[in-house]
C-alpha positions in Angstrom: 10.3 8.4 0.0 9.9 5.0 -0.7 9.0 1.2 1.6 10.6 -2.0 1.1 10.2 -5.0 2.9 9.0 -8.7 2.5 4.9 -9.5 2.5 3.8 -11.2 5.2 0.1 -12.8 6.0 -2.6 -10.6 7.4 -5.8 -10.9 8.2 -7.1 -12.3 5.1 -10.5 -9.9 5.8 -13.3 -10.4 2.9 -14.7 -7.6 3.2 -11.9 -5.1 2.1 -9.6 -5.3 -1.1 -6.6 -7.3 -1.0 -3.7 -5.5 0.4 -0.2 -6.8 0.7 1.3 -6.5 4.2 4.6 -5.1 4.3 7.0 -5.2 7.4 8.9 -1.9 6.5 12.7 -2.2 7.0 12.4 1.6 7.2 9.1 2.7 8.8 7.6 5.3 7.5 5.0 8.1 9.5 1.4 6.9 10.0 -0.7 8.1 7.2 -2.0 7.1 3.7 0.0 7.4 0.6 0.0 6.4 -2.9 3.6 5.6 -5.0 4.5 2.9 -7.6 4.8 -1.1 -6.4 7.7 -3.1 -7.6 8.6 -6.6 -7.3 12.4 -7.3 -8.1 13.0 -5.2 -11.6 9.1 -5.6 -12.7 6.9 -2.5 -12.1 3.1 -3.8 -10.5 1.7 -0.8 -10.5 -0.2 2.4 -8.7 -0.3 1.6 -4.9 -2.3 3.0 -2.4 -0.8 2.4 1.0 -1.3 2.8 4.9 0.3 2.7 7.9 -1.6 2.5 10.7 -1.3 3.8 14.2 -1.9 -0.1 15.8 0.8 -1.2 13.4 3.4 1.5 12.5 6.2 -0.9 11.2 3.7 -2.6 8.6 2.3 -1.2 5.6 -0.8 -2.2 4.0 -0.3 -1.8 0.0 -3.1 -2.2 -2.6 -2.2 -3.0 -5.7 -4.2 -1.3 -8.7 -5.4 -4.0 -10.7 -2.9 -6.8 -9.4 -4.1 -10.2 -9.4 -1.9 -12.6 -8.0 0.1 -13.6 -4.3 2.5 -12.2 -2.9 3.2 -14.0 0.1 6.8 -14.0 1.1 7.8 -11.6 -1.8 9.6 -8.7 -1.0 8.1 -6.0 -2.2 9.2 -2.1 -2.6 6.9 1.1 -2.9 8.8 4.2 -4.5 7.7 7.6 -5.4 5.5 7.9 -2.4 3.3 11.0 -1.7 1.5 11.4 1.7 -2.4 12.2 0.9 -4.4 14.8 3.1 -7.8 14.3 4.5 -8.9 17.2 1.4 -6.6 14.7 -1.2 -8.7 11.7 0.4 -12.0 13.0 0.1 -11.5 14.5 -2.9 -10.6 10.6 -4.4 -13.7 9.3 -2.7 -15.6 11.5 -4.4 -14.6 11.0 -7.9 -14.8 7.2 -7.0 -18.4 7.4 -6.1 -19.5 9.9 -9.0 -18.0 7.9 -11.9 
C-alpha cells in the first residue's frame, strides 16, 4: 500500500513534530502506519503516518530525521504497514525506556 499526493500547509502546531500534510490522491483507511517517504527518485526516509477520522483524505507524515520544507512538494509514502494499538504501545514503550 502506498500514498502520494502534494504537501499542503497545516496547522503549523509547536508543540508536536513536524509532519508533512498530504492530500492523498488515493485515500487510505484511518489509522496509523509507518512506510518509506520519497520525494521524486530520492528516498527521505522511515515515515510514520496518520489519517485521521476529522480528515480522512489527508495524511499527516513524519519524516525520521528530515530537516527541511516541503511545502508544495509532492510527496509519496510506499511500503506501508497499518500499526495496532499492541504495535503502538509497544513503540512508546521502547521510546520512553531508551
Amino acid at each position: 500500500m502506498e500514498i502520494t499526493g502534494p504537501v499542503i500547509e497545516g496547522q503549523g502546531f509547536e508543540h508536536k513534530p513536524p509532519t508533512a500534510n498530504v492530500v492523498m490522491q488515493k485515500p487510505i483507511p484511518v489509522g496509523v502506519y509507518i512506510g518509506q517517504s520519497r520525494l521524486g527518485d530520492d528516498d527521505l526516509g522511515k515515515s510514520a503516518v496518520w489519517v485521521l477520522p476529522h480528515q480522512p483524505h489527508v495524511a499527516e507524515v513524519y519524516v525520521s530525521k528530515f530537516k527541511g520544507d516541503l511545502y508544495g512538494s509532492y510527496l509519496t509514502v510506499k511500503n506501508l504497514m497499518e500499526l495496532n494499538r499492541e504495535d503502538l504501545v509497544g513503540l512508546y514503550d521502547k521510546a520512553l525506556n531508551e
